[in-house]
C-alpha positions in Angstrom: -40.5 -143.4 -174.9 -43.5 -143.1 -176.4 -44.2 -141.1 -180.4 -47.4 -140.3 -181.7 -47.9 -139.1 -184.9 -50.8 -137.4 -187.1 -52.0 -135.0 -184.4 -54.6 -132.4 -185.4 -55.4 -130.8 -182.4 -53.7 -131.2 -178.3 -55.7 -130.2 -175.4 -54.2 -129.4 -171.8 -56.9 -129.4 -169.3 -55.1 -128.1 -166.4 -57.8 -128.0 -163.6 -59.0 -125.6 -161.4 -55.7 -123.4 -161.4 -55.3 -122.2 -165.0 -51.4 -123.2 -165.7 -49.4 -122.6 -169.3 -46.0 -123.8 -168.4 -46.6 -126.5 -170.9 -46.2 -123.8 -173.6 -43.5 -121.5 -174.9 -42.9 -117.8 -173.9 -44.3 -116.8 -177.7 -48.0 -118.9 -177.2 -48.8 -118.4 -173.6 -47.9 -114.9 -174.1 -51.9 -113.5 -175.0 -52.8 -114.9 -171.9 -50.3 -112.8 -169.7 -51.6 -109.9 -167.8 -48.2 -109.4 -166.2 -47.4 -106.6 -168.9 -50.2 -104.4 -168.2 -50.7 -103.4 -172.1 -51.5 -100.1 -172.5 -54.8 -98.7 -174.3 -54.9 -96.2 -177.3 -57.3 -93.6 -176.7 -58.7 -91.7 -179.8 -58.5 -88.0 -179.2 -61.9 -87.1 -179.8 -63.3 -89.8 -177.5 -65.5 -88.6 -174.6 -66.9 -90.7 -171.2 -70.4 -90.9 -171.3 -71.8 -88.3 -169.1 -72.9 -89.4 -165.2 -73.5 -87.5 -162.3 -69.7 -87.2 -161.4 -69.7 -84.9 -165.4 -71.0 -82.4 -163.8 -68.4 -82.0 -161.1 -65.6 -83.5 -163.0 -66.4 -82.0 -166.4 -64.6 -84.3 -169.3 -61.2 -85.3 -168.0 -58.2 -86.1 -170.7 -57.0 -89.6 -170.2 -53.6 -90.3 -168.8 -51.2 -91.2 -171.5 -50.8 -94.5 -169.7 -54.5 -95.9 -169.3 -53.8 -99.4 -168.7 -56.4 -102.2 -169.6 -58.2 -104.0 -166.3 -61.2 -105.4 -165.3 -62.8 -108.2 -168.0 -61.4 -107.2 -170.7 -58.0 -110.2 -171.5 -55.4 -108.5 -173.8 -54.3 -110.2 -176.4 -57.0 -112.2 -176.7 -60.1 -111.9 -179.1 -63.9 -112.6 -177.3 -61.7 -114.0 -174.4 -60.1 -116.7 -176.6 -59.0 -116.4 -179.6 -54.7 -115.7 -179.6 -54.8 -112.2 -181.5 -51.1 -112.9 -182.3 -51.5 -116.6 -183.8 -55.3 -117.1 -184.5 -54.7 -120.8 -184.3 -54.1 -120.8 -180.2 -57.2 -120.7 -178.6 -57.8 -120.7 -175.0 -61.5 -122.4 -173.9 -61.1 -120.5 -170.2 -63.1 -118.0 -168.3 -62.1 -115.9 -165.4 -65.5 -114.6 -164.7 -68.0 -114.7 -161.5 -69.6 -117.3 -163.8 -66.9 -119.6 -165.0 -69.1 -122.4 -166.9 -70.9 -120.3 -168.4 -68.8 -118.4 -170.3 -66.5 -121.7 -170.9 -69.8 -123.0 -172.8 -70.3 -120.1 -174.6 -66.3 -119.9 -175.7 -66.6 -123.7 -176.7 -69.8 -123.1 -179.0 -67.7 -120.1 -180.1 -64.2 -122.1 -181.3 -66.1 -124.5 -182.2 -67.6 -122.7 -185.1 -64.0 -121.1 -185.7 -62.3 -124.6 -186.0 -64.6 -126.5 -188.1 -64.8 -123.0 -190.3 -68.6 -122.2 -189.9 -67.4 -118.7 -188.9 -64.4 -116.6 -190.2 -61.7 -115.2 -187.8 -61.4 -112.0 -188.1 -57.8 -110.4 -189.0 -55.8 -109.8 -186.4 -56.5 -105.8 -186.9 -60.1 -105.8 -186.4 -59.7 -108.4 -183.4 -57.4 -105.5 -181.9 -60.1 -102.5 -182.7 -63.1 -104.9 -181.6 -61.6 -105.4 -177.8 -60.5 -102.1 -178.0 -63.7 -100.8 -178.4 -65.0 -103.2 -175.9 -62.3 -101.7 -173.7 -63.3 -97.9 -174.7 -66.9 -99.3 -173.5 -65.6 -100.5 -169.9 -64.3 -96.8 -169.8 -67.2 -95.4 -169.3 -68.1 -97.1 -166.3 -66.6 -94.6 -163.2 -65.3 -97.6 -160.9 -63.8 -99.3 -164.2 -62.0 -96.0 -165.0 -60.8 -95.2 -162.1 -59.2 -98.7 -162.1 -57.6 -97.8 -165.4 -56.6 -93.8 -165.5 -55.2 -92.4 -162.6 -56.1 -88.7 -164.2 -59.8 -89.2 -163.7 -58.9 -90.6 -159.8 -56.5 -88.0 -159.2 -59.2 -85.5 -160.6 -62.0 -86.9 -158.3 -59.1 -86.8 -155.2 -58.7 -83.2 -156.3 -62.2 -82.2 -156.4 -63.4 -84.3 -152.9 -64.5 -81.2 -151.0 -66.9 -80.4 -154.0 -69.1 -83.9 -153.8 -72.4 -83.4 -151.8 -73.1 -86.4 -150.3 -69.9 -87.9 -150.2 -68.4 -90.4 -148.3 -65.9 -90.8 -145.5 -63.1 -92.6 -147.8 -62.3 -92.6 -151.5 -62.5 -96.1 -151.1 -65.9 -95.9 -150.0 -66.8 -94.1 -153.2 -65.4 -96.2 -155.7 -67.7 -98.7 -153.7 -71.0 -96.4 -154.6 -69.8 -96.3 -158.0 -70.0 -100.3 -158.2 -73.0 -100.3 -156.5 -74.6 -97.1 -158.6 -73.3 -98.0 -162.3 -73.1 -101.5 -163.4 -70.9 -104.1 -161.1 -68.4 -106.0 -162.6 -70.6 -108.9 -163.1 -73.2 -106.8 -164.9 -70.5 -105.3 -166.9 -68.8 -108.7 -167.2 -72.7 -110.2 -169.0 -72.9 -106.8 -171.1 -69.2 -108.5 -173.0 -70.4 -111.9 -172.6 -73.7 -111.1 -174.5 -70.8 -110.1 -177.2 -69.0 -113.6 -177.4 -72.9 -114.9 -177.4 -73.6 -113.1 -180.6 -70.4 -114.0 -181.9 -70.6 -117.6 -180.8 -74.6 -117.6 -182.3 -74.9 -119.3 -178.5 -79.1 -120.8 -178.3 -79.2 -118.0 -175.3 -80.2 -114.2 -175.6 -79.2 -111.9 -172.5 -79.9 -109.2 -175.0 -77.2 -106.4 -176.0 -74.4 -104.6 -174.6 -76.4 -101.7 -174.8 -80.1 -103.5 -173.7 -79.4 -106.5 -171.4 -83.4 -108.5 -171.7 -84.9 -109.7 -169.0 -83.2 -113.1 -168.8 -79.6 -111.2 -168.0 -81.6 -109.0 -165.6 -82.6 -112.3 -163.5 -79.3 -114.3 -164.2 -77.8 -111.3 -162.3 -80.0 -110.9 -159.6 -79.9 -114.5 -158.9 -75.7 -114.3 -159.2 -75.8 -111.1 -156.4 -78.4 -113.7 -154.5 -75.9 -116.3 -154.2 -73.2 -113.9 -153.3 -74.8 -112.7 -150.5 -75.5 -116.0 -149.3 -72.1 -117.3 -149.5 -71.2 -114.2 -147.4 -74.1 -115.1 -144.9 -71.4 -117.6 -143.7 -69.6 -117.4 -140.7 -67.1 -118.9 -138.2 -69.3 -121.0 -136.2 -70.6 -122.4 -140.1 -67.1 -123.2 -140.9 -66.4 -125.1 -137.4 -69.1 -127.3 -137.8 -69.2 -128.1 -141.6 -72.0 -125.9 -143.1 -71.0 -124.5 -146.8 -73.0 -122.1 -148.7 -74.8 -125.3 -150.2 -75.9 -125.9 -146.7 -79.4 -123.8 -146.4 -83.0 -124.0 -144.5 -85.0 -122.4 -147.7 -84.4 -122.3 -151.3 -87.5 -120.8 -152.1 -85.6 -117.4 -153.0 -83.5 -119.8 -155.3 -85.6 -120.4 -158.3 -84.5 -121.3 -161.9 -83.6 -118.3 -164.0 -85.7 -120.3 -166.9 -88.1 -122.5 -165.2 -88.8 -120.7 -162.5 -88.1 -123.9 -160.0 -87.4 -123.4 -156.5 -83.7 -125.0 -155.2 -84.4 -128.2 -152.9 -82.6 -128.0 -149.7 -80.5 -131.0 -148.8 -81.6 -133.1 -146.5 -78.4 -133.1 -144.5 -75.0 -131.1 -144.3 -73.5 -131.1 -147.9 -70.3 -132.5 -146.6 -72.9 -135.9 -144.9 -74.1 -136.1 -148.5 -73.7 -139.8 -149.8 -72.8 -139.9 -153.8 -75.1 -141.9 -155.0 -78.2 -140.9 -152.4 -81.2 -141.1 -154.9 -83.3 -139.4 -152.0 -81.2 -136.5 -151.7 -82.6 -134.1 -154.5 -86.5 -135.2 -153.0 -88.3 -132.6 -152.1 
């Protein structure tokens, strides 16, 4: 058996699952979605208006408006344990994992070494709160959230012009019509960036800049090519690193085009110094 002793700080890196087993009920219990947590909505709050408002009018929230989408109860600019400030979580669950992990290191970072005060635990709770107020306002988040503004659209169907032939459909015009999860996903990011005084502007929550407008164009590029893929790619060992052109793939801050490999990613030799050659 081995002791150690005079420990400041332990790290478990757990790899590319995320697993807490390692940690009582009482630490890992920020990062549990399980419960659900329910949000407090202030009476005299109001959606902002969209083109559903005029149909829909202001619906009352549901007693039971549940928090979803990219907002992590419990847990302060995605981690930070509101509970016990001193468990702190350098993870990301985002379309853009590394990323955000850099911005939430630059952000504990400062917290640790005491460049930058945690807040107290009540302000954490009214910050995400707020952030999660925010998310509300976005139809496909809200109808994720409050079954009285679905239930209201499902009772009003007959009314929208233009609609389509499912429910299902719709919520997918709302993603595609509003902000998407990953624009709404950079909108909170920019947040921890401020926060985390990260070398990086995407702008505001309110005003994204140009920079978050490309970073999110170029993330919906590589979506779509990863859905490019099909069965007859899979059965002969192409991957969505596997393309002809990568001139549409250019450097969100350079402006440098992707090189295509030279062969099938999975052919790729480790330490090929020719493989990145144009």
């Amino acid at each position: 058996q081995t002791e150690v002793r005079d420990i400041d700080t332990i790290i478990f890196c757990t790899g590319y699952l995320p697993n807490l087993d390692m940690l009582s009920e009482e630490l890992r219990q920020a990062m549990n979605r399980d419960e659900e947590p329910e949000l407090s909505i202030p009476k005299d709050w109001r959606m902002t208006p969209n083109k559903l408002t005029q149909i829909l009018g202001d619906i009352e929230p549901d007693e039971d408006v549940q928090v979803t989408g990219p907002i992590h109860p419990g847990l302060y600019c995605d981690c930070i344990s509101i509970e016990n400030p001193r468990m702190m979580f350098m993870k990301f669950e985002f379309e853009n994992p590394l990323f955000g992990i850099d911005v939430s290191a630059w952000l504990l970072l400062r917290s640790v070494v005491g460049m930058r005060e945690i807040p107290s635990a009540e302000e954490m709770v009214q910050q995400e709160e707020h952030n999660a107020l925010l998310t509300m306002s976005n139809p496909w988040f809200r109808c994720m959230m409050d079954k009285n503004y679905f239930e209201a659209i499902d009772e009003n169907w007959e009314k929208f012009p233009d609609r389509p032939e499912s429910k299902l459909d719709l919520l997918e015009q709302f993603e595609s019509e509003y902000d998407t999860e990953a624009t709404t996903e950079i909108r909170i990011l920019t947040r921890h960036m401020q926060e985390a005084q990260y070398p990086l502007s995407l702008g505001s929550y309110d005003e994204l800049n140009e920079t978050a407008n490309s970073y999110i164009q170029f993330d919906s590029m590589t979506y779509d090519h990863r859905a490019q893929l099909t069965e007859d790619d899979a059965d002969n060992g192409r991957t969505f690193r596997d393309y002809m052109n990568g001139d549409e793939f250019r450097s969100v801050f350079t402006g440098t085009s992707a090189v295509p490999l030279k062969q099938r990613w999975l052919d790729v030799e480790a330490h090929d110094p020719t493989i990145l050659e144009p």
